[in-house]
N, C-alpha and C positions, 0 to 999 in steps of 0.2 A: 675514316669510316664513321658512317652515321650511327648515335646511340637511339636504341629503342624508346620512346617515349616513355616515362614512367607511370606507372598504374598510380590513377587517383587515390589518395589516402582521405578518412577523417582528418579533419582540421581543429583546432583549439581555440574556441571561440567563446567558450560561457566561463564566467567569472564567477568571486564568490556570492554577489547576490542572489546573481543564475541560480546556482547551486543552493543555497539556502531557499530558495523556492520549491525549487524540485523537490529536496527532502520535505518541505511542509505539504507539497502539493500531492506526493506521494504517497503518504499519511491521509493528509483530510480528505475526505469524501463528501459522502451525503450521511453517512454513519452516525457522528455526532447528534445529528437533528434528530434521530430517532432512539439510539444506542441508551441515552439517560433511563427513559423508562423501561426497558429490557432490565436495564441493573436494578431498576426500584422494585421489580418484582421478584427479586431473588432476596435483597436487602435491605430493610424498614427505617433504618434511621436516614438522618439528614449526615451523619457522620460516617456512616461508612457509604453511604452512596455516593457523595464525594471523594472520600477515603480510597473507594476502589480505585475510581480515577488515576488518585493519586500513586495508588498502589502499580497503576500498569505503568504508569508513569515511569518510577522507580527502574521496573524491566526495561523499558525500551530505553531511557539514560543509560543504565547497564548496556545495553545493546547498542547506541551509541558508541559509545568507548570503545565496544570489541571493532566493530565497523572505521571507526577513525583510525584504530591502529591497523587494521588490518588494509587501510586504503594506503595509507603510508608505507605499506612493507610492497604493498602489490598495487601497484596504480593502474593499470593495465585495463584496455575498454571490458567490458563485462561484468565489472565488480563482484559480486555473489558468485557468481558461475565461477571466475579463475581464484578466486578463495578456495573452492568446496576443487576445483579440477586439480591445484598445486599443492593441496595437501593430504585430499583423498584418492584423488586420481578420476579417470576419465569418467567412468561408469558413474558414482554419484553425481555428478556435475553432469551428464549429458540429461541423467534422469530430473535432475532440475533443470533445465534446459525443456524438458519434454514436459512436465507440469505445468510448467509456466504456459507453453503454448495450450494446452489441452482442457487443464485446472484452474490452476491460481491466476495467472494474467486473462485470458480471453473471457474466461465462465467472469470473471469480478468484471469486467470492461463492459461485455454485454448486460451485464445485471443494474451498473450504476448507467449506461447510455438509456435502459428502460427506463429508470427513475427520472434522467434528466427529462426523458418525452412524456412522463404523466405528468411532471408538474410544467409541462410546456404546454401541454396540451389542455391542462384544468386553466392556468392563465388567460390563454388566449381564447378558452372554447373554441376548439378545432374539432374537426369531424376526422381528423389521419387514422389511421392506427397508429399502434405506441410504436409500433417494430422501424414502420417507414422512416420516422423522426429519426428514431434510435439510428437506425442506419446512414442517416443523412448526416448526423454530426458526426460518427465516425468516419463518414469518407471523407467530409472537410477535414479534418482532424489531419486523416492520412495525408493529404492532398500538402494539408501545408507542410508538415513535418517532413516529406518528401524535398521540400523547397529546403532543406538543411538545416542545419542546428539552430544556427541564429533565427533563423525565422520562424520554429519552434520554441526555442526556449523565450524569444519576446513575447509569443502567445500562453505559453505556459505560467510566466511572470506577471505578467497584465491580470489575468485570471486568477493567479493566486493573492494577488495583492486586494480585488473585488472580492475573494471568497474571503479572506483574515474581516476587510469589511461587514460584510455582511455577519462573522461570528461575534464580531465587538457589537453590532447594531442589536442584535440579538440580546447579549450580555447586559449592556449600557440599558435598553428598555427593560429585561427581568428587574435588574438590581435598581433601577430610578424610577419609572412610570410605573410599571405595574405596583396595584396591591398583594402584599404578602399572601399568603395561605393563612386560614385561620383553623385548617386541620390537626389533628394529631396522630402521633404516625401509630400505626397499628402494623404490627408481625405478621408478617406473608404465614400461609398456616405452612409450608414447606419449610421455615424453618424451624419452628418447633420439631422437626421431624430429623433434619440432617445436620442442624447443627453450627452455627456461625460461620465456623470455617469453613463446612461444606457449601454454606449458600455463599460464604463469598468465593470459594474457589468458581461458583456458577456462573457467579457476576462477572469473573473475569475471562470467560470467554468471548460476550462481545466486546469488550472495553480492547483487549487484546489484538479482534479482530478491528478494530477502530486505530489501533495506535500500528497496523503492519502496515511496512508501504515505504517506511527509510532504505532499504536496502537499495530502493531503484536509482538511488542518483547515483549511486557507483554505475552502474551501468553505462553511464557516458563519460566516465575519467577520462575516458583516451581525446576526449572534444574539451576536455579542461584547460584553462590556461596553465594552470597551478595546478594539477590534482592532490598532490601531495601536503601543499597549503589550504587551499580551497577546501577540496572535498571533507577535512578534518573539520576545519570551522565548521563549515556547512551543516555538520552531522550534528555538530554540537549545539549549535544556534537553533539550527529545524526544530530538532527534538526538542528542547526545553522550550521554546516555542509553543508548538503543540502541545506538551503538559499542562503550560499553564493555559492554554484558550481551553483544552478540554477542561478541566477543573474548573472555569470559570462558569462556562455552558450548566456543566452539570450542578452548580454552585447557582446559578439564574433559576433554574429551571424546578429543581426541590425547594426554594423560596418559595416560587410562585402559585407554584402546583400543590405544594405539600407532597410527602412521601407516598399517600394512597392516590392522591390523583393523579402523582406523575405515572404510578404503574398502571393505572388503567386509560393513561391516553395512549392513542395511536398517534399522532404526530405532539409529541410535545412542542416541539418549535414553535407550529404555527397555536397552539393553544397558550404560551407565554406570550407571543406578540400580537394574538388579539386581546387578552386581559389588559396589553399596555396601548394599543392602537387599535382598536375595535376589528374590524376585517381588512382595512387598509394595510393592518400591521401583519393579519397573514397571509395576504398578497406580496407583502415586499419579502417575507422572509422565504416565499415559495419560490421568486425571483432567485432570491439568494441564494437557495435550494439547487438551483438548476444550474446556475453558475458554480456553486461547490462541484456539483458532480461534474458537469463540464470542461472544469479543469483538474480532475482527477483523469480523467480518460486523457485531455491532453498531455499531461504528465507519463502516463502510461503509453501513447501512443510516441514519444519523443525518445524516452529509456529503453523500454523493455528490449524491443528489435536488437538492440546493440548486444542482446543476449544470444541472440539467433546470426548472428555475424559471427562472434564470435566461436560459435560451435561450429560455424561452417567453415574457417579459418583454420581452426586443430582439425578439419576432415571428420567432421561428423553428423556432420550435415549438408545438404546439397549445396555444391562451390558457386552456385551465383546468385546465392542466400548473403556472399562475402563482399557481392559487384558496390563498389561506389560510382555513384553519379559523379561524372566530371566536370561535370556543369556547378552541383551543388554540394559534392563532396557529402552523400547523403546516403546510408546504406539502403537505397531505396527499395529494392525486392526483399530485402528484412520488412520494414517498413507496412509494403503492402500486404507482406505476409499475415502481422498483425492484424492489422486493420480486416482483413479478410475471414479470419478464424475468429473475431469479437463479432463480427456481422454475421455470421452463419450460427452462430450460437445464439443471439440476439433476434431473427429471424425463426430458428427451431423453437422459443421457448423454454427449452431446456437449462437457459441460465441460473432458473433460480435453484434448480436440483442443484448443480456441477458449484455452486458458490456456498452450498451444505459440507459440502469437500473438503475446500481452501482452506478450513483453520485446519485439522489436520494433518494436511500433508504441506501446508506452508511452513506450519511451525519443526517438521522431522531439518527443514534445509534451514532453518534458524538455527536450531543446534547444534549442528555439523557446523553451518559455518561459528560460531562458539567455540566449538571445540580445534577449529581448526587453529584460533589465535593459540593454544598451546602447542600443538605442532611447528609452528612457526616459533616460538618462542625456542622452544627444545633446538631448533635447528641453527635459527640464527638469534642467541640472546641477547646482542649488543644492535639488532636493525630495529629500522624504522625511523621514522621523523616523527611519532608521539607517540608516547607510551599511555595503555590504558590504565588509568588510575586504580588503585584496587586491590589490578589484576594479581592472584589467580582468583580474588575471595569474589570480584564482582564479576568476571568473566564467568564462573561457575555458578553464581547464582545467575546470569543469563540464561548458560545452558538449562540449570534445572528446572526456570521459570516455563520453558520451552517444554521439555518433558512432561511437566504437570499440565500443560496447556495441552499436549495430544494427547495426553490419559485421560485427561475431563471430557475432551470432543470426543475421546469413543466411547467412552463410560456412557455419555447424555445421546451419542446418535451413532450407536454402536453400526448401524445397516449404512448409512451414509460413508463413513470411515472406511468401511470396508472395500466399498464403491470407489471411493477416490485409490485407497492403496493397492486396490486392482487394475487401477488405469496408471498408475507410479510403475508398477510391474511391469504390465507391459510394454514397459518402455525397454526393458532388459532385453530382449530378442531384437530389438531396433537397433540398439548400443551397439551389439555381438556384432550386427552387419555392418555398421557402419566402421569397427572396431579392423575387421577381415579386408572392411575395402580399403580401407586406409594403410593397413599393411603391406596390401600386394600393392597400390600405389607408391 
């Protein structure tokens, strides 16, 4: 008797470098270039505007650790989502699931593919609109990632390895060619008002929204050779990684500019590397620019889907959300899903409202998943293949890093918050049906 063919699976094909890109690629954006002078206007010295950096820094190493042990106990494709599903259970986990597509992945994807087509478009003086660009490297994007992992994660690695370039090019010209600043720093008049800690609790909203984005390479453990080796490093290398290039940028960039100037530029970047290369130098870093963001999207377009697989796999989502290409072992209507929902957002305009959202309702699925590593501990306290250092004292200070992160974003945009936690909600009537169908199936 003949056996039925077996249904294509994901394949295991990205190693640990793979994976330590991912985590950095996941993280860096186009943030960094802009994000220094945001913090300078919350906080005046050269010390704590570094300081913060370093400060968010701290959180997301903390948040490393919880994510390394937490890949270790749960290797499984989807990362974030079967954390928050196997210790919370369906309904938070689908509603992250549902953010992502809605919120935090698509509204951040269409808003950094804008950015990559203005500074594609100021390069080359082009006549396009921003949207067309925008939508054009997303569907490449989609197109390769389609073609399987390998053939994404080589595009996502290549990119990331030009973007780390382009931050050192950056850094090397603040701290060697340019002239210092010969300012002195003078006190934003908002902090005389709220108070050191309160301006720097301000600072550390974009710094914060600058350092999310580790979470996605779990999202493709199940395509690991190693997840359980791999992805641990990974977590660890990425992050500390990222700390120190952000601290170094931010560290370039208050040299150069001084404390008042950074906070009244609009592009610090390109204002450090023309002090050290005249306009040559912010041509190449706009270059840079666009390669940063262009391998943020790639990074996002390779991960995320593997969340939407996944949901459709526990029946919670449409079953051919789950289809693998046999040809390319690729969850590919995951895939174009993404890709489709970043393009229609990108085309609306409405990216930059739905990306006012993201620090709120991204950081509620940070701290579940946080709190999840104690649940897992309580249940099995002798698993895992690495234990987070610390824990319970650094794991707690992750969660609460997180908490004080969504009390600052509603406290400062109370109406925004509200917006995204209304589109969180109603995800809950979605859950229900998907919850009933999956039952009577």
């Amino acid at each position: 008797m003949n056996e039925a063919p077996a249904e294509p699976t994901l394949v295991r094909r990205l190693g640990l470098f793979d994976v330590t890109m991912l985590v950095m690629g996941g993280i860096i954006g186009s943030g960094i270039f802009v994000n220094p002078a945001e913090v300078a206007r919350h906080v005046s010295t050269p010390f704590l505007i570094v300081g913060v950096w370093l400060i968010g820094g701290l959180i997301a190493i903390a948040g490393a650790f919880v994510y390394a042990e937490l890949a270790g106990r749960r290797p499984e494709v989807g990362g974030q989502y079967a954390y928050i599903r196997d210790a919370w259970g369906p309904v938070p986990a689908f509603l992250y699931g549902w953010a992502l597509l809605l919120v935090i992945q698509s509204g951040g994807m269409a808003a950094v593919a804008i950015t990559f087509a203005r500074y594609v478009l100021d390069l080359g003086a082009l006549g396009a609109p921003e949207w067309s660009l925008a939508v054009a490297a997303l569907a490449l994007l989609t197109a390769i990632n389609c073609l399987g992992v390998r053939a994404g994660g080589t595009v996502q690695s290549l990119l990331m390895v030009l973007k780390i370039g382009a931050i050192l090019m950056l850094v090397a010209c603040g701290l060697l060619l340019a002239p210092p600043s010969s300012g002195t720093p003078a006190a934003p008049s908002g902090l005389a008002q709220v108070g050191t800690l309160a301006a720097i609790g301000a600072a550390l909203t974009p710094v914060m929204f600058s350092y999310g984005g580790w979470q996605t390479s779990g999202f493709v453990s199940g395509e690991m050779r190693d997840p359980r080796r791999d992805l641990v490093r990974g977590l660890l290398f990425g992050v500390l990684g990222v700390v120190t290039l952000y601290a170094l940028v931010a560290l370039a960039c208050v040299v150069v500019l001084g404390p008042a100037g950074l906070a009244q530029s609009p592009t610090p970047a390109s204002d450090v590397m023309r002090a050290a290369l005249g306009n040559k130098g912010a041509a190449l870093i706009g270059l840079g620019i666009a390669i940063s963001a262009l391998g943020f999207l790639s990074q996002g377009m390779l991960t995320t889907p593997r969340v939407y697989f996944a949901m459709a796999e526990d029946g919670l989502f449409f079953r051919r959300i789950a289809a693998v290409s046999p040809s390319t072992h690729a969850p590919v209507a995951a895939i174009v899903l993404q890709g489709l929902a970043s393009c229609l957002i990108a085309v609306s305009g409405t990216y930059g409202q739905i990306l006012s959202y993201v620090v709120s309702v991204d950081f509620i699925f940070f701290g579940l998943t946080g709190a999840a590593l104690f649940v897992f501990r309580r249940r099995d306290p002798a698993g895992g293949s690495f234990r987070a250092p610390g824990h319970p004292w650094t794991t707690l200070f992750f969660v609460l890093a997180c908490a004080v992160t969504v009390a600052g974003t509603i406290w400062n945009n109370p109406v925004n918050s509200a917006i995204g936690f209304g589109i969180l909600l109603a995800g809950v009537p979605v859950c229900l049906f998907w919850l009933r169908r999956r039952t009577r199936a």
